[in-house]
HTML snippet that shows the backbone in 3Dmol.js (N, CA, C, O; Angstrom):
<script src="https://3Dmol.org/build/3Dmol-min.js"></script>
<div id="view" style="width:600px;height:400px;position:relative"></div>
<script>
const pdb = `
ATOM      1  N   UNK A   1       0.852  -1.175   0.000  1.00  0.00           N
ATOM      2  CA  UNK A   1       0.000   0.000   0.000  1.00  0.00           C
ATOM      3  C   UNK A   1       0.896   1.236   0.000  1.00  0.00           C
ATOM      4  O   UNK A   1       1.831   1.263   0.800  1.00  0.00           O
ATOM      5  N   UNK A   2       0.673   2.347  -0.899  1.00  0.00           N
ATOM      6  CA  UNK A   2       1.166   3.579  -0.925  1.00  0.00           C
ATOM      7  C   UNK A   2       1.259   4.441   0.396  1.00  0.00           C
ATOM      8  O   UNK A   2       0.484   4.444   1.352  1.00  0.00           O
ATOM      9  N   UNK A   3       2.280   5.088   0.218  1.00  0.00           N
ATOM     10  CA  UNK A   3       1.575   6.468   1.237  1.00  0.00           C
ATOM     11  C   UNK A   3       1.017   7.387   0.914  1.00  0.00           C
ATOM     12  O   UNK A   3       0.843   8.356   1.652  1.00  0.00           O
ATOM     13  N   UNK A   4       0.585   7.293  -0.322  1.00  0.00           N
ATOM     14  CA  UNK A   4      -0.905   8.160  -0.713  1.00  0.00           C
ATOM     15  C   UNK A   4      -2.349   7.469  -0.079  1.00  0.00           C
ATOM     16  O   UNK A   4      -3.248   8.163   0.394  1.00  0.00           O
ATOM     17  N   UNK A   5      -2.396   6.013  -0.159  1.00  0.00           N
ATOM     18  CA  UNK A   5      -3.302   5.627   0.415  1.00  0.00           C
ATOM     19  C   UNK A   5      -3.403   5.492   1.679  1.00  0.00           C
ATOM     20  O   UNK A   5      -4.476   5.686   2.251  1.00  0.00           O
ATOM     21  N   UNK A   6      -2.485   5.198   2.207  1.00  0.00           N
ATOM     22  CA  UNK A   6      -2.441   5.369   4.002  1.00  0.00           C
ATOM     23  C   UNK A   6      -3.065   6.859   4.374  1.00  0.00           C
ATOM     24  O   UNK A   6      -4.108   7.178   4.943  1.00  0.00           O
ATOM     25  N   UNK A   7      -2.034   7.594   3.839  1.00  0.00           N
ATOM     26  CA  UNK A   7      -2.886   8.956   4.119  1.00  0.00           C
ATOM     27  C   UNK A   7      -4.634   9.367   3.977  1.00  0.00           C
ATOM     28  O   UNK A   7      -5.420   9.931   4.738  1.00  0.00           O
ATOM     29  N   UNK A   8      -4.778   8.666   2.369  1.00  0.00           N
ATOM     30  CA  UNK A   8      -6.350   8.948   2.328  1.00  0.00           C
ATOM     31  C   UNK A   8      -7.355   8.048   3.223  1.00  0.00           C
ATOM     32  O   UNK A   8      -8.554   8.294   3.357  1.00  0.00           O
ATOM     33  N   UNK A   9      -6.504   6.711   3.951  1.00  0.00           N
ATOM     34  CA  UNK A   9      -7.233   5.983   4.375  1.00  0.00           C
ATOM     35  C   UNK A   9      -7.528   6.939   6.237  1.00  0.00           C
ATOM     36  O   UNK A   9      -8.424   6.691   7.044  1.00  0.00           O
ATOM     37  N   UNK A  10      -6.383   8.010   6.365  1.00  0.00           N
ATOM     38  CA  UNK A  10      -6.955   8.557   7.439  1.00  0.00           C
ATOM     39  C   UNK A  10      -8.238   9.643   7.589  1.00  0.00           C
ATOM     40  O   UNK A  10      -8.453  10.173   8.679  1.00  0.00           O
ATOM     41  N   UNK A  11      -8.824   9.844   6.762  1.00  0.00           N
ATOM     42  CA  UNK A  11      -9.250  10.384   6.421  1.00  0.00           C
ATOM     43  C   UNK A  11     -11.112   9.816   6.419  1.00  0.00           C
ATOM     44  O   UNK A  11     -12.178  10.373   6.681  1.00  0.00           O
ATOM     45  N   UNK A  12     -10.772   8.681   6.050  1.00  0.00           N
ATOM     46  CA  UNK A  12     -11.602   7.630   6.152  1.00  0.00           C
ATOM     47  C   UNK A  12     -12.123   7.155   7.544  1.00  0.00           C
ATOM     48  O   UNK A  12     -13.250   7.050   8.028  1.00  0.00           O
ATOM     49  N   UNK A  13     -10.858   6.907   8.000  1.00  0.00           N
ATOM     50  CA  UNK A  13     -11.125   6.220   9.803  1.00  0.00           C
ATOM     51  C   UNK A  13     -11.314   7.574  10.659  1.00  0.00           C
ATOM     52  O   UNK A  13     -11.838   7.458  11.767  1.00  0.00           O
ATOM     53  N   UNK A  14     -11.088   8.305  10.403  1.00  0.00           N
ATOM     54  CA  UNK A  14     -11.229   9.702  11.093  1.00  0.00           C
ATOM     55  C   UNK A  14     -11.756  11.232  10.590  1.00  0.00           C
ATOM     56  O   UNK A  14     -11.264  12.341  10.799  1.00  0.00           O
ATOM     57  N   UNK A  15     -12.948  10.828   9.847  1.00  0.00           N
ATOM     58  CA  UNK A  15     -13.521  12.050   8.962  1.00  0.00           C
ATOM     59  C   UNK A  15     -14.154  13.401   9.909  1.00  0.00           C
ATOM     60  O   UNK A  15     -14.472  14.506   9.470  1.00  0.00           O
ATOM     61  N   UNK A  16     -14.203  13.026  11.016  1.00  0.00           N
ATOM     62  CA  UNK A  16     -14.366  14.431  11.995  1.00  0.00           C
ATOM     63  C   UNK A  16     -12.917  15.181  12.129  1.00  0.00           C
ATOM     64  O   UNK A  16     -12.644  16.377  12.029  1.00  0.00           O
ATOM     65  N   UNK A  17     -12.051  13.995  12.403  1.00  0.00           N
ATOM     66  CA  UNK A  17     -10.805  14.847  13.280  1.00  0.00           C
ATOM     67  C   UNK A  17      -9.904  15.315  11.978  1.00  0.00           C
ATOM     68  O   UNK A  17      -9.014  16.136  12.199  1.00  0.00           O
ATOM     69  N   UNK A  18     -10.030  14.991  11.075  1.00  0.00           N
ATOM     70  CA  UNK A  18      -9.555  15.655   9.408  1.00  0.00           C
ATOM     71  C   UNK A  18     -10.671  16.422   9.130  1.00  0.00           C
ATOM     72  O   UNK A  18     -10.458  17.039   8.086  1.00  0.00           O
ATOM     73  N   UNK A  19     -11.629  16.636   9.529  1.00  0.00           N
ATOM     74  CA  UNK A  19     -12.159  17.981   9.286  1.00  0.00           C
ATOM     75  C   UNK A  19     -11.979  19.068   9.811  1.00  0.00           C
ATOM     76  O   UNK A  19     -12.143  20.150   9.248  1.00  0.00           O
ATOM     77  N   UNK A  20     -11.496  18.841  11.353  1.00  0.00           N
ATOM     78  CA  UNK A  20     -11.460  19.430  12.728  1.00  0.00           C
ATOM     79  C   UNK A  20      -9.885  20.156  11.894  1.00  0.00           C
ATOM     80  O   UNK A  20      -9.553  21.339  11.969  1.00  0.00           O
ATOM     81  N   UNK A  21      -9.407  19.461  11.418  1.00  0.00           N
ATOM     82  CA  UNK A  21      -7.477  19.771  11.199  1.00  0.00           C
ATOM     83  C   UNK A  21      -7.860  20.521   9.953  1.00  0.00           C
ATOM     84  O   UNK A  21      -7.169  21.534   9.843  1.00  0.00           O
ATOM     85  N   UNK A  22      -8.719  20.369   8.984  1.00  0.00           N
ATOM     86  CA  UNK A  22      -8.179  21.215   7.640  1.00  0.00           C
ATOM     87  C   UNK A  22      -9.315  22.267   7.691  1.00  0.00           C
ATOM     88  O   UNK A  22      -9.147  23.329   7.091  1.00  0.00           O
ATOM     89  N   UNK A  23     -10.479  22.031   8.384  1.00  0.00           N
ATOM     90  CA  UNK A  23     -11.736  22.643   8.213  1.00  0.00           C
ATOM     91  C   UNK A  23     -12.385  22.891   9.193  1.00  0.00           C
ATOM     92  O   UNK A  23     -13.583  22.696   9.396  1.00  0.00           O
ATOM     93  N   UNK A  24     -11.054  23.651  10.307  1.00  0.00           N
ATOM     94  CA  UNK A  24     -11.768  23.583  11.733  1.00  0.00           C
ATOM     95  C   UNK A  24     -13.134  24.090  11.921  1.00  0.00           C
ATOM     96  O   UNK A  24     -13.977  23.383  12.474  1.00  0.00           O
ATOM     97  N   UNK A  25     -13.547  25.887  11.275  1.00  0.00           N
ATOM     98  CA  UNK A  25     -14.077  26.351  11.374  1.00  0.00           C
ATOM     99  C   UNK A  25     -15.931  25.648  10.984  1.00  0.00           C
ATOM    100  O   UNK A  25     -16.948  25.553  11.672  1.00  0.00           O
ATOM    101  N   UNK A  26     -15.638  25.341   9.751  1.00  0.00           N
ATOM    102  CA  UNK A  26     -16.950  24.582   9.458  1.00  0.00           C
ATOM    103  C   UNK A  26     -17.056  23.040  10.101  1.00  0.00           C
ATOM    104  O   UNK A  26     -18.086  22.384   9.948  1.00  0.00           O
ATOM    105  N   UNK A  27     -15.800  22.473  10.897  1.00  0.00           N
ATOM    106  CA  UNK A  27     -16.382  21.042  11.668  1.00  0.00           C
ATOM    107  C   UNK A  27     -16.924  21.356  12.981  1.00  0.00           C
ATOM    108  O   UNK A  27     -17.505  20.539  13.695  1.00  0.00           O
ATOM    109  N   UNK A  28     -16.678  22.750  13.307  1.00  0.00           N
ATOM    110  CA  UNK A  28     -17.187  23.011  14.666  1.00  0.00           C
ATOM    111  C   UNK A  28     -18.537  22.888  14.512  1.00  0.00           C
ATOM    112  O   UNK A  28     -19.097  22.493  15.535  1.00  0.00           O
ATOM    113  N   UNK A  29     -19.615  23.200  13.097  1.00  0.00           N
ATOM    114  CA  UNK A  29     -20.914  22.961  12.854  1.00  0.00           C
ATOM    115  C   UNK A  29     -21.596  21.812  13.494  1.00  0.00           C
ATOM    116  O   UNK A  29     -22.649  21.872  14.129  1.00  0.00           O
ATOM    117  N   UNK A  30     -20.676  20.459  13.189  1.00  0.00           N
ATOM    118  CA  UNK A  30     -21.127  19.303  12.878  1.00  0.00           C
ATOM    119  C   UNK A  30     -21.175  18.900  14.213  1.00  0.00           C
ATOM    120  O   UNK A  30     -20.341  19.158  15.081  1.00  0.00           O
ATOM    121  N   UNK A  31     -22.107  18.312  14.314  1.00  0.00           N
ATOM    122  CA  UNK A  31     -22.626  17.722  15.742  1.00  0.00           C
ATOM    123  C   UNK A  31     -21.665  15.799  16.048  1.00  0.00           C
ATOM    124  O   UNK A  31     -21.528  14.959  15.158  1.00  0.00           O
ATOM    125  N   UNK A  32     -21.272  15.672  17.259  1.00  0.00           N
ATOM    126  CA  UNK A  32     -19.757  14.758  17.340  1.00  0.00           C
ATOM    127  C   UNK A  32     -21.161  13.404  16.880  1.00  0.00           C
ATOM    128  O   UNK A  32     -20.652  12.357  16.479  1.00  0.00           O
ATOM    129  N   UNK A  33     -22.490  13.393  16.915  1.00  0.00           N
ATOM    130  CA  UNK A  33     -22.912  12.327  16.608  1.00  0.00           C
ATOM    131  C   UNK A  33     -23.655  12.175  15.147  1.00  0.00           C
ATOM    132  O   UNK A  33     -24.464  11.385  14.660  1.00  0.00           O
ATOM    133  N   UNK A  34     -22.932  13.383  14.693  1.00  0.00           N
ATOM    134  CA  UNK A  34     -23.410  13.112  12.868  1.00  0.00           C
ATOM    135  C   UNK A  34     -22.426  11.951  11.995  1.00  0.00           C
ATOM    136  O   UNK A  34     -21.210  11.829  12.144  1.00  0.00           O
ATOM    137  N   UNK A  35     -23.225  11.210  11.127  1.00  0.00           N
ATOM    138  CA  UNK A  35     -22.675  10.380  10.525  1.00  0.00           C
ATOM    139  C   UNK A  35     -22.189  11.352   9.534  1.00  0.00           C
ATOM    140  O   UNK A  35     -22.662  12.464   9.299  1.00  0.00           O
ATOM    141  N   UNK A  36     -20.917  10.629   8.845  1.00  0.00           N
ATOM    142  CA  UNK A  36     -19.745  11.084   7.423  1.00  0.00           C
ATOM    143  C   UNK A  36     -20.127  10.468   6.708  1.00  0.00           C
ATOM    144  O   UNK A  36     -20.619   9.524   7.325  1.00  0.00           O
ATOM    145  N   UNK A  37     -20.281  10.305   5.527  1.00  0.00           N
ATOM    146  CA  UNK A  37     -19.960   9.460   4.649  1.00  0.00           C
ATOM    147  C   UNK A  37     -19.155   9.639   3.436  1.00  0.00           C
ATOM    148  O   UNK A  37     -19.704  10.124   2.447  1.00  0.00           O
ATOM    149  N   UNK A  38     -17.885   9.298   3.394  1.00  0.00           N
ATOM    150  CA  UNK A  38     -17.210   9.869   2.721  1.00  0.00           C
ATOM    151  C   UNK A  38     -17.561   9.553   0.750  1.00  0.00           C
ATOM    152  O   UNK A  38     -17.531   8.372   0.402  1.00  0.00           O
ATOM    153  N   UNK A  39     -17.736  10.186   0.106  1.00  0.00           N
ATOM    154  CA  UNK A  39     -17.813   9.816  -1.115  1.00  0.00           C
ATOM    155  C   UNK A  39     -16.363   9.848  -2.260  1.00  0.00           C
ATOM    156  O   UNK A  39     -15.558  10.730  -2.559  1.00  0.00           O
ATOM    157  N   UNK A  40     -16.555   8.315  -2.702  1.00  0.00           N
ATOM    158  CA  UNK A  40     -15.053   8.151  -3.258  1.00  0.00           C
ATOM    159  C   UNK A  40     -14.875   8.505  -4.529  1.00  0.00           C
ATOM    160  O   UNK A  40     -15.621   7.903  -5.302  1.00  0.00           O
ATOM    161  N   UNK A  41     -13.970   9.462  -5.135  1.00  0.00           N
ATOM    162  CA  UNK A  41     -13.542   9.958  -6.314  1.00  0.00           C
ATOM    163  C   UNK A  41     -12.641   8.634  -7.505  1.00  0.00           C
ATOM    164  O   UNK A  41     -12.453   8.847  -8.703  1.00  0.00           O
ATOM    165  N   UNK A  42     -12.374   7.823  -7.041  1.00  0.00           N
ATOM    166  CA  UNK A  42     -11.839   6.719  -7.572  1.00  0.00           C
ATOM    167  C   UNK A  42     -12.101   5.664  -6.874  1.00  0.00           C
ATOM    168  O   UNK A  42     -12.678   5.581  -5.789  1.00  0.00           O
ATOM    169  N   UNK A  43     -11.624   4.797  -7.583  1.00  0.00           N
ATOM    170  CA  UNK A  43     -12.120   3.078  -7.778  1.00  0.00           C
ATOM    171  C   UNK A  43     -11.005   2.449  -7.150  1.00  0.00           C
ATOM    172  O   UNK A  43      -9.856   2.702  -7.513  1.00  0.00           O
ATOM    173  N   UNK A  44     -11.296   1.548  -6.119  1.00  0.00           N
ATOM    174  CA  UNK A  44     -10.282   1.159  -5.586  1.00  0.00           C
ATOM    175  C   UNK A  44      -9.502   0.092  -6.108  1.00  0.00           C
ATOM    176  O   UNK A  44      -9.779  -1.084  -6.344  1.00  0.00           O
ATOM    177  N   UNK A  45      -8.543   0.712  -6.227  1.00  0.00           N
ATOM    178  CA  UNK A  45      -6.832  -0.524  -6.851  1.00  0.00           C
ATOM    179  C   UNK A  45      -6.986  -1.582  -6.585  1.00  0.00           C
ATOM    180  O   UNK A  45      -5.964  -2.061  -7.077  1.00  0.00           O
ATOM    181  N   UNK A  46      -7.770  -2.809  -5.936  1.00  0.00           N
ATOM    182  CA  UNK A  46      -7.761  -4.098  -5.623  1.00  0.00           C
ATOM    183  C   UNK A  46      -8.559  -4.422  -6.769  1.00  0.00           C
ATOM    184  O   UNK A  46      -8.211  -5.492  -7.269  1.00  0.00           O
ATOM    185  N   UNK A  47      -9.616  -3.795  -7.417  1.00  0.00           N
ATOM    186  CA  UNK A  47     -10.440  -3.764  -8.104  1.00  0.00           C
ATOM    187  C   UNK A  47      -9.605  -3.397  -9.584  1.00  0.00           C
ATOM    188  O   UNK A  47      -9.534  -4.339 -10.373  1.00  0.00           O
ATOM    189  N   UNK A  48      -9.422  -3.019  -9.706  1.00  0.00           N
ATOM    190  CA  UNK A  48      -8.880  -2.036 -11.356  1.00  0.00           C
ATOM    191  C   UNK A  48      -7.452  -2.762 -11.322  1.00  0.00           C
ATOM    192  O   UNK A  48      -6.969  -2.536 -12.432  1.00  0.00           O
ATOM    193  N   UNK A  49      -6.845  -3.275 -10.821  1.00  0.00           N
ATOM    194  CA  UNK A  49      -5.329  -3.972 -10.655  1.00  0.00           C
ATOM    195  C   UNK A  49      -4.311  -2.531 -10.710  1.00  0.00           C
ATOM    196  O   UNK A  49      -4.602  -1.348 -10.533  1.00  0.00           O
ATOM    197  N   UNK A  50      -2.888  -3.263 -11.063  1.00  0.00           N
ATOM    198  CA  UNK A  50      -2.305  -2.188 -11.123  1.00  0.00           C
ATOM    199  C   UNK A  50      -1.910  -1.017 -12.070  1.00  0.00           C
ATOM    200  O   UNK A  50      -1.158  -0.073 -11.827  1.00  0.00           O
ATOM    201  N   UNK A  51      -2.557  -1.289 -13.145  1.00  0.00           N
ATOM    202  CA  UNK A  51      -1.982  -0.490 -14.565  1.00  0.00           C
ATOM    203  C   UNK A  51      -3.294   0.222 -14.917  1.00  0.00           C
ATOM    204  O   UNK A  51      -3.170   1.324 -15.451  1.00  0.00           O
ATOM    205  N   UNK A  52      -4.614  -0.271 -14.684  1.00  0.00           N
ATOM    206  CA  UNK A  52      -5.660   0.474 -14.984  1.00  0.00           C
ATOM    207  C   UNK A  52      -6.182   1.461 -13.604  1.00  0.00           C
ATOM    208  O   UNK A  52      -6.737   1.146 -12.551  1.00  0.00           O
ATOM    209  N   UNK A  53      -5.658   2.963 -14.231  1.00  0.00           N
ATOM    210  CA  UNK A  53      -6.308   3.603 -13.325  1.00  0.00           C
ATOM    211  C   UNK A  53      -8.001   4.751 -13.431  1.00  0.00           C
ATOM    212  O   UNK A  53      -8.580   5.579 -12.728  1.00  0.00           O
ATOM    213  N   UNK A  54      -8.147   4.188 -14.561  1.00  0.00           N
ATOM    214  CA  UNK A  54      -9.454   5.518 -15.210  1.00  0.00           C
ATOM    215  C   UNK A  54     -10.574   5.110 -13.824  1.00  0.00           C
ATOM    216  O   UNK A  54     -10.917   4.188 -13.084  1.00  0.00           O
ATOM    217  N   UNK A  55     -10.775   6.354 -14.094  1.00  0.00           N
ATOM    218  CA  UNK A  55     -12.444   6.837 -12.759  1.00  0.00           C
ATOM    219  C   UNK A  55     -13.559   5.928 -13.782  1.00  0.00           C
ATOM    220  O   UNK A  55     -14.750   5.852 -13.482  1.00  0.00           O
TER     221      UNK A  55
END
`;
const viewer = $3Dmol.createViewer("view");
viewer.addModel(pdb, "pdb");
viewer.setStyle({}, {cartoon: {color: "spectrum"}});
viewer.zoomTo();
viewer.render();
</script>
């Protein structure tokens, strides 16, 4: 696994406290018992192998 994906995977496991860090101002909105759901811009690499990367 990359360290592009490690990184995006924090993001994933922790979508309040990466909001709290890049977007303090608007995560202060969000109530600590609102659900995230993150929506994914690409297709995950286990899926597409390694040479095909198109969205």
């Amino acid at each position: 696994m990359s360290h592009d994906q490690n990184f995006k995977n924090l993001f994933l496991d922790y979508p309040l406290a990466s909001l709290a860090f890049f977007a303090g101002e608007e995560a202060e909105t969000i109530p600590p018992t609102a659900k995230i759901t993150p929506v994914r811009q690409e297709q995950l690499k286990k899926r597409l192998g390694d040479r095909f990367r198109e969205l």
